[in-house]
Every structure is written in C-alpha cells, then in structure tokens.
C-alpha positions as CSV (number, residue, x, y, z in Angstrom):
1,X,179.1,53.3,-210.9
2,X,178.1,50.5,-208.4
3,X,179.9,49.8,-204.9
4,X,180.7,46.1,-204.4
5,X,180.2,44.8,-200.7
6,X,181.8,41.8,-199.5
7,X,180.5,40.0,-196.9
8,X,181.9,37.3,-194.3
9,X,179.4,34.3,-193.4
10,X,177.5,36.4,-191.0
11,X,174.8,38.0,-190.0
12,X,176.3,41.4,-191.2
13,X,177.8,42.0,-194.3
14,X,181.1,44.8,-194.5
15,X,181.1,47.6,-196.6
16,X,184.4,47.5,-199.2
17,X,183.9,49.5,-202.3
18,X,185.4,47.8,-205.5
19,X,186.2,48.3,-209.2
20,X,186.2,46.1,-212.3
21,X,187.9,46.7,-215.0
22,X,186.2,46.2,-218.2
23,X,183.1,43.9,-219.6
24,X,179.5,43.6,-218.4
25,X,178.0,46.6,-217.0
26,X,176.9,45.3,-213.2
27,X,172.9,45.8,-214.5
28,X,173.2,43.9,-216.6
29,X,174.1,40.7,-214.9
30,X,171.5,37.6,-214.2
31,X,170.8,35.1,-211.4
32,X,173.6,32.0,-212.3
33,X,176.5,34.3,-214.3
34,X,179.6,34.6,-213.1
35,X,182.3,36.8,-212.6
36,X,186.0,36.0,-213.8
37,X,187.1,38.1,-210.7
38,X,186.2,40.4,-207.8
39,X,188.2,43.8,-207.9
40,X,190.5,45.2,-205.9
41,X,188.9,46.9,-202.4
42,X,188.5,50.8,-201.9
43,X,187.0,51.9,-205.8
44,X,183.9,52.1,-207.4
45,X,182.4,49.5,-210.1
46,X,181.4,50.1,-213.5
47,X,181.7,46.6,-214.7
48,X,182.6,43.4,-214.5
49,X,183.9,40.3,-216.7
50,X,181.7,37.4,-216.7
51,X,182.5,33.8,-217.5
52,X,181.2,30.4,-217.8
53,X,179.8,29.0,-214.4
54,X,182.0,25.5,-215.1
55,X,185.5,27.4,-215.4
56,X,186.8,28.4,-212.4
57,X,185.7,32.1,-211.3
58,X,185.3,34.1,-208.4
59,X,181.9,34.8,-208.0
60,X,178.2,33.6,-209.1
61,X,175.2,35.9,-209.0
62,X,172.3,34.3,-206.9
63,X,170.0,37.3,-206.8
64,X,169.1,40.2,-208.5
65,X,165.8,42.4,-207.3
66,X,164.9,46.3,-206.6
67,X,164.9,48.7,-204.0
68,X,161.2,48.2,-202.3
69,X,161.1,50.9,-199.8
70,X,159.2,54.2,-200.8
71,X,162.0,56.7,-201.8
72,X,161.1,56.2,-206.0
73,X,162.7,59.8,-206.5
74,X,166.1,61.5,-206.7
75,X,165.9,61.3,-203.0
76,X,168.4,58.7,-201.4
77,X,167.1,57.1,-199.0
78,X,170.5,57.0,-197.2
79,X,173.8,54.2,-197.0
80,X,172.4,53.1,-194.1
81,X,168.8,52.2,-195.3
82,X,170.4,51.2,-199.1
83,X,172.8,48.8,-197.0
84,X,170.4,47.4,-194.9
85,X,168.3,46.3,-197.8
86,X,171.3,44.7,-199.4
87,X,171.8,42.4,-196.5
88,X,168.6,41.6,-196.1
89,X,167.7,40.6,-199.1
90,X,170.7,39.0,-200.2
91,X,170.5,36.3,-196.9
92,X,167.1,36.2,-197.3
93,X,167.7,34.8,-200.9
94,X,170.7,32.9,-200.1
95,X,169.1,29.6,-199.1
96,X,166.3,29.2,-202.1
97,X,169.3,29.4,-204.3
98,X,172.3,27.5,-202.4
99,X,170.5,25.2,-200.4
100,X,171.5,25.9,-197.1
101,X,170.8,28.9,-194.9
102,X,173.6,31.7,-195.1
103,X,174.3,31.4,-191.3
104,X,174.9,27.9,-192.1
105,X,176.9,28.1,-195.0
106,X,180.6,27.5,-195.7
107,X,180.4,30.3,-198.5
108,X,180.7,33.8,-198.3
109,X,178.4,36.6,-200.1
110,X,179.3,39.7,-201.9
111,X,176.5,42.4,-203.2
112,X,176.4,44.9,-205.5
113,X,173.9,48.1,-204.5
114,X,173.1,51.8,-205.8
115,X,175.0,54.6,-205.2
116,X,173.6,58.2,-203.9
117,X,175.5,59.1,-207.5
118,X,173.6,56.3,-209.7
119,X,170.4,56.6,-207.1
120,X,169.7,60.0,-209.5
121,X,170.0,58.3,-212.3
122,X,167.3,56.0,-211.5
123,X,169.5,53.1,-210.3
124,X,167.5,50.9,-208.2
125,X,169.2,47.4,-208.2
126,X,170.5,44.9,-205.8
127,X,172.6,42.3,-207.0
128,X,174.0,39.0,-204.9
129,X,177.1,37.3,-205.3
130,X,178.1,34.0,-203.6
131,X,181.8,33.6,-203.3
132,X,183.9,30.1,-201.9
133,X,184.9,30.2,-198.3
134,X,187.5,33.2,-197.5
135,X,187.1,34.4,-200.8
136,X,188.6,31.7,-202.8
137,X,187.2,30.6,-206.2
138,X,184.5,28.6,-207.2
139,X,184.6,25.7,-209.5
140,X,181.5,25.0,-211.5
141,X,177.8,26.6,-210.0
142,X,176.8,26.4,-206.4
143,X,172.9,26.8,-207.2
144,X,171.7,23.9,-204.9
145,X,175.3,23.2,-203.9
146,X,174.2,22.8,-199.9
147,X,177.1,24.1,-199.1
C-alpha cells in the first residue's frame, strides 16, 4: 500500500492519502506512463490504471528514484523525513522533465511515497506525478511541455 500526495504549484506539497482501484501496482510504474485517474482523497493505494499518454488521463509519471537517506532497515525514518524527500525530489526533477521550473509552472504535482507499513517490507520508492492545472486532465505528454 502506497499513500498518494497531491500537491498545489508550490513550494510545499499537501499530504492526501489516496486509493486506486485496480491495475498496475504503483512499483511498477515508469517515467512517461500515465494514469487513467487519480483516486478519491483519504485511502491508501495499491494500484493504479495506466493508459496511453495521447488519450486524455489524469496524470503522467515524471520521476521515479529511492529513498537516499541512511535508514536501509525496518526502521522508518519518519513521515516527516519520508515527506520531505518526496518534495524534494519531485521539484527538483520537475524542470529536467517539463521544461519549466515547478514554481514556475502552470501544472500541479502529485507523488507517490513509502508507507511505515510497506517501509518493512523493503519499500523504498518515490514516484512523481505531474497533473494539469487544479487537477484537471492532461491531453497527450507534458515531457518538455514548458508549461
């Protein structure tokens, strides 16, 4: 189970827990798939239903990469440190893949990140969604969109 984090075009991204229904287990997705929708806030996600970048979907995944901080073991490092990391590295790898600096940016991110629960289990992931502006849908990929 993964918690999905939606985020406003801001500095800081705001922590809503989400749940998809059935498809693609959230490991298993790659930089430039999409997802046919983003859950609904307050659950947990176990996967999620991908679809062609060119139809119209909610969100793309720019990023994918690993916890690099020192807790390796069953010891979470904490929501607060696992958090952190997500928004960091997800802005930080917003621009190489959109073209434009997140601050700068007329879309919206969403992120994907270990759970204390999955965290035992070896979970380790970070994954970056980019999302149109307020949410809405995207038509076709925004890799090197500037927008």
């Amino acid at each position: 189970m993964r918690r999905l984090v939606l985020g406003a075009v801001a500095p800081l991204l705001m922590l809503m827990p989400l749940l998809a229904a059935c498809g693609t287990q959230p490991n298993d997705l790659t930089v430039g798939k999409c997802v046919d929708q983003l859950p609904s806030a307050g659950t947990t996600v176990s996967s999620v239903t991908t679809i062609d970048c060119a139809k119209t979907h909610a969100a793309e995944v720019y990023a994918v990469f690993t916890w690099s901080g020192s807790e390796t073991n069953d010891q979470f490092p904490g929501d607060t440190a696992v958090n952190d990391q997500a928004t960091t590295g997800c802005k930080d790898a917003f621009q190489p893949y959109v073209g434009t600096a997140f601050d700068q940016s007329t879309l919206e991110a969403t992120y994907m990140l270990p759970t204390a629960d999955t965290w035992k289990q070896g979970d380790r992931t970070f994954i970056c969604l980019v999302m149109g502006p307020s949410g809405a849908t995207l038509d076709g990929s925004v890799k090197g969109s500037n927008k």
